[in-house]
Every structure is written in C-alpha cells, then in structure tokens.
C-alpha positions as protocol buffer text, in pm:
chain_id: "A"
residue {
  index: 1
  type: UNK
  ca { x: 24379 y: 16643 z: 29997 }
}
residue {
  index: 2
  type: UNK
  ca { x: 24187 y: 16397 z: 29800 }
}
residue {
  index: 3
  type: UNK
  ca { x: 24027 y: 16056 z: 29913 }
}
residue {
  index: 4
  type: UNK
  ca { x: 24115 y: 15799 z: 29700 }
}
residue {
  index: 5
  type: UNK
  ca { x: 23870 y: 15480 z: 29696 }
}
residue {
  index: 6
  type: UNK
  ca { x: 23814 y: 15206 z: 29464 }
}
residue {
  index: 7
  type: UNK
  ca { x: 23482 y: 15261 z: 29240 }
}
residue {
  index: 8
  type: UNK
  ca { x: 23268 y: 15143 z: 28963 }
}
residue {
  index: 9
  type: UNK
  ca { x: 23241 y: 15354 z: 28684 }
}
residue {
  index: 10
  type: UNK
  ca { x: 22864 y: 15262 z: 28453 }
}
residue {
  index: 11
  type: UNK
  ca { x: 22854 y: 15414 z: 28135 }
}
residue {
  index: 12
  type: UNK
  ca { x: 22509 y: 15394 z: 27913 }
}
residue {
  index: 13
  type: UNK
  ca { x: 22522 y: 15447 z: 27537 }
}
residue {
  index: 14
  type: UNK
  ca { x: 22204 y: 15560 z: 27380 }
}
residue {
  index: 15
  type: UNK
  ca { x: 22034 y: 15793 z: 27160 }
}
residue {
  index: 16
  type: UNK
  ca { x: 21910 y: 16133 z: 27227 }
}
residue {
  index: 17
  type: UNK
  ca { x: 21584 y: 16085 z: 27108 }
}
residue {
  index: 18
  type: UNK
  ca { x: 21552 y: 15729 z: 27295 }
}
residue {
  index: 19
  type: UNK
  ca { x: 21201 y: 15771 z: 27489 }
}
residue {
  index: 20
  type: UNK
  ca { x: 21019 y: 15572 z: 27787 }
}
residue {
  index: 21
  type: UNK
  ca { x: 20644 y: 15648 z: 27737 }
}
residue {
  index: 22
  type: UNK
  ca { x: 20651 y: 16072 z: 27634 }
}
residue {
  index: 23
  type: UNK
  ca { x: 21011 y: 16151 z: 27818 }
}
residue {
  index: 24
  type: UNK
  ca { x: 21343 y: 16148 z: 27711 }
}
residue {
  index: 25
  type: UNK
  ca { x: 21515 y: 15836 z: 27863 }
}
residue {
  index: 26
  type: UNK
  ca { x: 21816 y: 15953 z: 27995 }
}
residue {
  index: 27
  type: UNK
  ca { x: 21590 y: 16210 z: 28186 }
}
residue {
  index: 28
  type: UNK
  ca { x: 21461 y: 15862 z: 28313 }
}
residue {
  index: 29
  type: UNK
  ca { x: 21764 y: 15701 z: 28416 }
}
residue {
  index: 30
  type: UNK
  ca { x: 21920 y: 16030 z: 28575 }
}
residue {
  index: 31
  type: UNK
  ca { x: 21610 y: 16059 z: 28830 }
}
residue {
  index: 32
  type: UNK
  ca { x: 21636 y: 15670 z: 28918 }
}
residue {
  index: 33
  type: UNK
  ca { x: 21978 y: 15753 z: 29009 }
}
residue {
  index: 34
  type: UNK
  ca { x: 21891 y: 16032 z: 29177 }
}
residue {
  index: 35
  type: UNK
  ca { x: 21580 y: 15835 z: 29374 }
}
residue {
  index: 36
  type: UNK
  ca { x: 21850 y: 15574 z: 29475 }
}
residue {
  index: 37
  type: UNK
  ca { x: 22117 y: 15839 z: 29676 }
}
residue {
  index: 38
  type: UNK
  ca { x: 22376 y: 15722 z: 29338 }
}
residue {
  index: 39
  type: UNK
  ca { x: 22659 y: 15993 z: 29417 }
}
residue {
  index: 40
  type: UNK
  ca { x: 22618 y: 16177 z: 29082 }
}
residue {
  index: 41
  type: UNK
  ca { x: 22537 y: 16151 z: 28698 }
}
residue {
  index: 42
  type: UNK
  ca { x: 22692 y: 16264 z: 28372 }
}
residue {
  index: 43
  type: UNK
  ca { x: 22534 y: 16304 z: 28087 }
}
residue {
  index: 44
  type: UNK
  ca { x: 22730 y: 16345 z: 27742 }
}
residue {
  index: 45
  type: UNK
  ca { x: 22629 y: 16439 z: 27434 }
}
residue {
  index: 46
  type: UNK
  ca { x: 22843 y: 16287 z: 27099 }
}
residue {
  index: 47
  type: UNK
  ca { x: 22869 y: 16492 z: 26812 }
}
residue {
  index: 48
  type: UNK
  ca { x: 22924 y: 16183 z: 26562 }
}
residue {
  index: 49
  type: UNK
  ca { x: 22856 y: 15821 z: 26667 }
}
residue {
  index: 50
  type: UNK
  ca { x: 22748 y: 15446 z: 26478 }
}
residue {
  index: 51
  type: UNK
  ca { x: 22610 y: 15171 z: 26677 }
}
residue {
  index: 52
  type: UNK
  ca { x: 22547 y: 14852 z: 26588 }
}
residue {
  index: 53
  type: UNK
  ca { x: 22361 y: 14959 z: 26232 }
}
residue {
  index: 54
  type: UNK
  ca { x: 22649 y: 15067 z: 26105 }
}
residue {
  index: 55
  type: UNK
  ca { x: 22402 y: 15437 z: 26079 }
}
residue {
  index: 56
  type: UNK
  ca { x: 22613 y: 15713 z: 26094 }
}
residue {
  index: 57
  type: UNK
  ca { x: 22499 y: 15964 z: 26345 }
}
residue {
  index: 58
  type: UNK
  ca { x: 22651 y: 16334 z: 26304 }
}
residue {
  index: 59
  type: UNK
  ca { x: 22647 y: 16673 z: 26405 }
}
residue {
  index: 60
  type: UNK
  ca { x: 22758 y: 16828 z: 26102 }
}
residue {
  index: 61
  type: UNK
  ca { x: 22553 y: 17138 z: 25985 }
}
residue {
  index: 62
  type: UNK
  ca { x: 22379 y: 16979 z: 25651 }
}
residue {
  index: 63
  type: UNK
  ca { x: 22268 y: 16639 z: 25890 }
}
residue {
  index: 64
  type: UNK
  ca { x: 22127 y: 16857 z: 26235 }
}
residue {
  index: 65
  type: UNK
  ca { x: 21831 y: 16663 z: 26271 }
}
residue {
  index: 66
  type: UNK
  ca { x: 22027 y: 16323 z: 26297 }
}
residue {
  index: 67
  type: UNK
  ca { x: 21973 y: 16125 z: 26592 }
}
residue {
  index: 68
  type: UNK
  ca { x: 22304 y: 16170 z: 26802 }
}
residue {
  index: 69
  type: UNK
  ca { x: 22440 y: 15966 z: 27091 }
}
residue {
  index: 70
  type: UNK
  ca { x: 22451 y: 16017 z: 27460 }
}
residue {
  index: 71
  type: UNK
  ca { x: 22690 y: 15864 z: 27698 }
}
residue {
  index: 72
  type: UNK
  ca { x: 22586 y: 15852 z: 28056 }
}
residue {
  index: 73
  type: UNK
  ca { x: 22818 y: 15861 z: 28309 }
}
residue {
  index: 74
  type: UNK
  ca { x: 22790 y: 15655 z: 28664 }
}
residue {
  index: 75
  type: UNK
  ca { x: 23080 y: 15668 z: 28944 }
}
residue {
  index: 76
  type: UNK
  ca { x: 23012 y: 15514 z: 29306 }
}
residue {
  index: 77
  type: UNK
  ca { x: 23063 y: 15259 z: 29533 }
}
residue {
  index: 78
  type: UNK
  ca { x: 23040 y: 14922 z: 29397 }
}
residue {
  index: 79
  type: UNK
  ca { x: 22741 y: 14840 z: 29572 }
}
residue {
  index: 80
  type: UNK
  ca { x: 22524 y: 15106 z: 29509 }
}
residue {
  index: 81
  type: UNK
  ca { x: 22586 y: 15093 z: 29122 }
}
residue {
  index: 82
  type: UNK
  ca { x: 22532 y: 14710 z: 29131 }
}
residue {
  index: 83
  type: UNK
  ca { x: 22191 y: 14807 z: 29313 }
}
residue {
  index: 84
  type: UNK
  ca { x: 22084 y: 15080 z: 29053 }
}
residue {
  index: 85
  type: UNK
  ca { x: 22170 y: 14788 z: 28794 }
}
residue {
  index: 86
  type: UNK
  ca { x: 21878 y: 14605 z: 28898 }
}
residue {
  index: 87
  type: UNK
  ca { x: 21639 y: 14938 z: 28798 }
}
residue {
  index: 88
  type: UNK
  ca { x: 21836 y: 15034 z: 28481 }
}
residue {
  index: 89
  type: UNK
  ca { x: 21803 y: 14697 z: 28379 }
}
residue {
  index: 90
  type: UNK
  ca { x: 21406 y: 14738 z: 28357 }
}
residue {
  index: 91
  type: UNK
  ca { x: 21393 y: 15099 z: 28216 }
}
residue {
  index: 92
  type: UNK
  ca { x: 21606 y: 14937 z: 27942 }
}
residue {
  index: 93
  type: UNK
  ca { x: 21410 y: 14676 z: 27899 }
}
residue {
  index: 94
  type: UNK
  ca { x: 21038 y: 14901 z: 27939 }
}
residue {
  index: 95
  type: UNK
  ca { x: 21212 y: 15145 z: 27667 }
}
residue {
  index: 96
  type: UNK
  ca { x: 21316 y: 14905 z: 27436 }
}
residue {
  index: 97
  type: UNK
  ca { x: 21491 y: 15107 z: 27210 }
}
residue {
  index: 98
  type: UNK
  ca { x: 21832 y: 14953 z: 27246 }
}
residue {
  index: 99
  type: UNK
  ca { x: 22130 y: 15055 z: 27453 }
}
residue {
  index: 100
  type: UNK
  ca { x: 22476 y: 14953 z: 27575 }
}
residue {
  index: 101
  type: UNK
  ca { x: 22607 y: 14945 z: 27890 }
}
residue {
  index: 102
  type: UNK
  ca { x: 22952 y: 14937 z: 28019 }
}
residue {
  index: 103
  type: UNK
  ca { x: 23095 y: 14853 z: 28390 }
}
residue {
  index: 104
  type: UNK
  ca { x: 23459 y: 14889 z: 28502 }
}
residue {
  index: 105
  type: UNK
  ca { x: 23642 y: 14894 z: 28847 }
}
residue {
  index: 106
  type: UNK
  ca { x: 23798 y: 15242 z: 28835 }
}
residue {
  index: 107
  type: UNK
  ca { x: 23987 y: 15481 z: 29116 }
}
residue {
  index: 108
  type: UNK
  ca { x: 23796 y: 15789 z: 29254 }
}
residue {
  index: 109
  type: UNK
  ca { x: 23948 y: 16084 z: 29367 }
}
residue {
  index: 110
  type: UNK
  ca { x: 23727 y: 16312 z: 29567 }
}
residue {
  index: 111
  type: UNK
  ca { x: 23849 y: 16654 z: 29631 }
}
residue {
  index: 112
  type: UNK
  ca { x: 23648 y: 16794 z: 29862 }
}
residue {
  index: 113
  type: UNK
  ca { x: 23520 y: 17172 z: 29776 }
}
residue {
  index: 114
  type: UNK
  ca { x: 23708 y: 17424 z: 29985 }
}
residue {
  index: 115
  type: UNK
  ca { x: 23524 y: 17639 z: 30229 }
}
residue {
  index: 116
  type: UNK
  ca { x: 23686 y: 17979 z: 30128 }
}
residue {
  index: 117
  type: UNK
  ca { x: 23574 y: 17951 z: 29782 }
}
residue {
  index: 118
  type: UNK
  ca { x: 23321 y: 18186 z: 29692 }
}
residue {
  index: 119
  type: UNK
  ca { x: 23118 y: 17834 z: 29544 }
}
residue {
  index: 120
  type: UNK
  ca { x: 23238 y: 17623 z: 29841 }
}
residue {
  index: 121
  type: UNK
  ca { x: 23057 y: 17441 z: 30124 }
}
C-alpha cells in the first residue's frame, strides 16, 4: 500500500552544457542533493526547448550539436527542499549561466519495493 504525504516538488531548467568551474552543473546540483540526505533526483533531458532568447534548442539530426535543455527533478519533504534551496541558490549564482527554477506543493505516493521481487529490499 502506498504512503501518501504532502511534498514539494523543485524543478531546475537549464542547459546541458551549463558548467560550474570544468563540470557539468547538473552533475553539481545532483551531488549537493545527494550531500544533503534530499530523497532522490531526476534528471531530464529535452529534445527541443527556447528559453528566454527566444533560441531554439533541438534535437533534430541536421542541429545535434545544439545546446539542449535539462529539467531537474526534486520531490521531498518541504523542509528539506527549502534547506537545499539555500545551496542551489549559490551554485546558481557561482555558475552564472542562467537557470529557472520552479517550486510547487505536490502529493507523494511512496510504494514501497516488495521483498519477493527479484530487485526488492
């Protein structure tokens, strides 16, 4: 049966090739998540996005070297993502290559992994 709480999803829009110092910054953000117990991360990869530009960003097969976008996804307890706010704010802000960031109030439901499955617990 799953456990149904209320959560805070965080979703970060920003560009594949977005760096802080030599490494991607996503890779960035995921291991400050990770450093600060945050449940789990997503990381999404657009094939076809335009930001505030108006620069289309694509997949297509003539335009592979375009810059595309990456969504990353955030869901925990309030707290802790208001927390990790506080350290994505200044790897934003150290990257400086622009981003946006999104926060809602969302319901989780957990289904715990069942023991008799081969990949369970």
């Amino acid at each position: 049966m799953a456990n149904r709480t209320a959560e805070k999803l965080l979703r970060i829009f920003l560009g594949e090739l977005d760096k802080l110092g030599s490494k991607p910054l996503y890779e960035e953000i995921i291991l400050a998540a990770q450093r600060r117990g945050l449940a789990g991360v997503t990381v999404l990869r657009g094939v076809e996005s335009y930001g505030a530009s108006q620069r289309l960003h694509t997949a297509r097969i003539l335009r592979l070297a375009e810059r595309l976008p990456l969504v990353i996804e955030i869901v925990d307890r309030p707290e802790k993502i208001e927390d990790f706010r506080t350290a994505l704010d200044e790897l934003l802000e150290k990257a400086g290559t622009g981003a946006l960031v999104t926060l809602e109030a969302v319901e989780a439901f957990r289904y715990p992994p069942r023991h008799d499955w081969p990949g369970g617990a």
